[in-house]
Chimera marker file (.cmm) of the C-alpha trace (Angstrom):
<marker_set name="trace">
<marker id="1" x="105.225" y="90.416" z="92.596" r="1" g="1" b="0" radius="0.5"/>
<marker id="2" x="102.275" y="89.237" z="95.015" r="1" g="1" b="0" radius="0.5"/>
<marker id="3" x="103.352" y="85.540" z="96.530" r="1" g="1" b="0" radius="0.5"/>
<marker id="4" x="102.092" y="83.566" z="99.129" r="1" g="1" b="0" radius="0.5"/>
<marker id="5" x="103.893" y="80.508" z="101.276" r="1" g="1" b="0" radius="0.5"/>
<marker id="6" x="102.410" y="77.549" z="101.111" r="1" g="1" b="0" radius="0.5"/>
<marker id="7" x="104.365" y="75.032" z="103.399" r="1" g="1" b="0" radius="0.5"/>
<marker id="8" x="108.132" y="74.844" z="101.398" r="1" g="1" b="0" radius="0.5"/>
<marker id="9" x="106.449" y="76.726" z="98.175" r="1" g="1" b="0" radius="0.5"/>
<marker id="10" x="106.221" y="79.985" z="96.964" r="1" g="1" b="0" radius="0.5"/>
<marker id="11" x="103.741" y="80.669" z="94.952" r="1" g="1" b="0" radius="0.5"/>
<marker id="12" x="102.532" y="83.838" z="92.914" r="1" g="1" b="0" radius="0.5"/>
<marker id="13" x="98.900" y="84.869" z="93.696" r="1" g="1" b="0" radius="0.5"/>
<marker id="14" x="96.800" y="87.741" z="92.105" r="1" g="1" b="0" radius="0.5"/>
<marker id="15" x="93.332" y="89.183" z="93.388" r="1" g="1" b="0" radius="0.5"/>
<marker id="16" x="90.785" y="90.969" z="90.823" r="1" g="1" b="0" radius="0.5"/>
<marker id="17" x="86.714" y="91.583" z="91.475" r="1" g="1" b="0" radius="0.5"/>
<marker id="18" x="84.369" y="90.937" z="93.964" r="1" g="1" b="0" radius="0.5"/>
<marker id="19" x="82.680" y="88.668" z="96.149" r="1" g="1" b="0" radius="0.5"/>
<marker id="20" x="83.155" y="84.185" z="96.422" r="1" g="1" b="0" radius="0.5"/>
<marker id="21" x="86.991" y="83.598" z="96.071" r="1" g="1" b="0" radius="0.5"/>
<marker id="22" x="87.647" y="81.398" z="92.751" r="1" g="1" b="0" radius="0.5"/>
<marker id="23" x="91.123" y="80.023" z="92.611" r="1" g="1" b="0" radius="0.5"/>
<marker id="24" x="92.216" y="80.008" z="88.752" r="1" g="1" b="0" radius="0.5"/>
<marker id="25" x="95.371" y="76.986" z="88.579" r="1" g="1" b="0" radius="0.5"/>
<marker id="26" x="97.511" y="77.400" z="85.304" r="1" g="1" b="0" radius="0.5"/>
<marker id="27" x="99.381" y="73.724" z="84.413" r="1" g="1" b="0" radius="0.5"/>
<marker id="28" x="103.247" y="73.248" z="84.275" r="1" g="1" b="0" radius="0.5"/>
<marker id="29" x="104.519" y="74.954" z="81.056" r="1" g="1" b="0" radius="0.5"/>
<marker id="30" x="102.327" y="77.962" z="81.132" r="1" g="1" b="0" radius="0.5"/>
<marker id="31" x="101.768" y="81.635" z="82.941" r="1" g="1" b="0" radius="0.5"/>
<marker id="32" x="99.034" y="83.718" z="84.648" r="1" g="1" b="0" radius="0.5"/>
<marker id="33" x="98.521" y="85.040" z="80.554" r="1" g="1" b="0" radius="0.5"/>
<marker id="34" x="96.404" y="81.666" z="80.010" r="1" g="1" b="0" radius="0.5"/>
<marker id="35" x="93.887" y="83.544" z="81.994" r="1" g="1" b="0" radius="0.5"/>
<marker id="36" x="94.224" y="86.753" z="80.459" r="1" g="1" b="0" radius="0.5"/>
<marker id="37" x="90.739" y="86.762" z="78.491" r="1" g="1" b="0" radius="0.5"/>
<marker id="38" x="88.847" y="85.744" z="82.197" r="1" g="1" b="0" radius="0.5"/>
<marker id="39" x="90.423" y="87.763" z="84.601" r="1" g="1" b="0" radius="0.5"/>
<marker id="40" x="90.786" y="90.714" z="82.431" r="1" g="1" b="0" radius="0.5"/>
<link id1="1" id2="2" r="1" g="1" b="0" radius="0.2"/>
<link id1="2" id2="3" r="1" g="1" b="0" radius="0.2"/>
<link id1="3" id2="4" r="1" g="1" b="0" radius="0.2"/>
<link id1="4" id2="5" r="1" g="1" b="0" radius="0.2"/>
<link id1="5" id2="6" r="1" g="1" b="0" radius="0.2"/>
<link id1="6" id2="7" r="1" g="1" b="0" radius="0.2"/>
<link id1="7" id2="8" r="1" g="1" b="0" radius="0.2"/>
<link id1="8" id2="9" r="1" g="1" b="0" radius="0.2"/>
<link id1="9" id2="10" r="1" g="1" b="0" radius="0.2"/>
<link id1="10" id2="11" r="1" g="1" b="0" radius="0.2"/>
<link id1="11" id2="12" r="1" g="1" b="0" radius="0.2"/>
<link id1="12" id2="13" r="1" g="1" b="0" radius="0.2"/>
<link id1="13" id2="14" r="1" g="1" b="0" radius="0.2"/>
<link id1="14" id2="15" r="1" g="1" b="0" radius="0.2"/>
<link id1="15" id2="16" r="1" g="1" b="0" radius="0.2"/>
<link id1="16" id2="17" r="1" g="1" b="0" radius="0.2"/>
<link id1="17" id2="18" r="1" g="1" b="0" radius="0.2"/>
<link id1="18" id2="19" r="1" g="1" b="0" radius="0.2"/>
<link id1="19" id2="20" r="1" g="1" b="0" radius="0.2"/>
<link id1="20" id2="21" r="1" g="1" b="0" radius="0.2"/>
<link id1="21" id2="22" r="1" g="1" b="0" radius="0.2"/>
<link id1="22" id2="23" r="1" g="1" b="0" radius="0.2"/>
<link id1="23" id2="24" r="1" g="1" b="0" radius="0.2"/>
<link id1="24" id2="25" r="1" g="1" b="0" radius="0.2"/>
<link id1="25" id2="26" r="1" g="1" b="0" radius="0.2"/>
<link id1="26" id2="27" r="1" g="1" b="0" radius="0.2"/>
<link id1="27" id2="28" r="1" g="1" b="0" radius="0.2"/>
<link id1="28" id2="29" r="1" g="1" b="0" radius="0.2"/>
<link id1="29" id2="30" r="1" g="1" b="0" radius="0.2"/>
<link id1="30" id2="31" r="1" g="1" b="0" radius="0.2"/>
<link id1="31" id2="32" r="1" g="1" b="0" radius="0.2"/>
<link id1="32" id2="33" r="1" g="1" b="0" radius="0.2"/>
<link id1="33" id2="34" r="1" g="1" b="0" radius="0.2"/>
<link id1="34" id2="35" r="1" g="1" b="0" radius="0.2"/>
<link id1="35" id2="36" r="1" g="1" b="0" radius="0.2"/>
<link id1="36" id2="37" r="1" g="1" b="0" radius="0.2"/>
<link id1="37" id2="38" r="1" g="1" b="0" radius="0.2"/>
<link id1="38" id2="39" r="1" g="1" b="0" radius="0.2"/>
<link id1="39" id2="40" r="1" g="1" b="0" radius="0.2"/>
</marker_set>
């Protein structure tokens, strides 16, 4: 499982495609699925 520290947090991070970064947030309650149908 990819993670990165962010001050006191660990967080889970994933990296698909090419070129600009675009950082995709999911809300409390809900997984990196939500995003399933962009990220592909």
């Amino acid at each position: 499982m990819p993670t990165i520290q962010v001050n006191d947090i660990q967080m889970y991070d994933e990296i698909h495609g090419e070129g600009e970064p675009l950082a995709l947030l999911v809300g409390l309650g809900t997984d990196i699925s939500e995003w399933s149908g962009i990220i592909g």
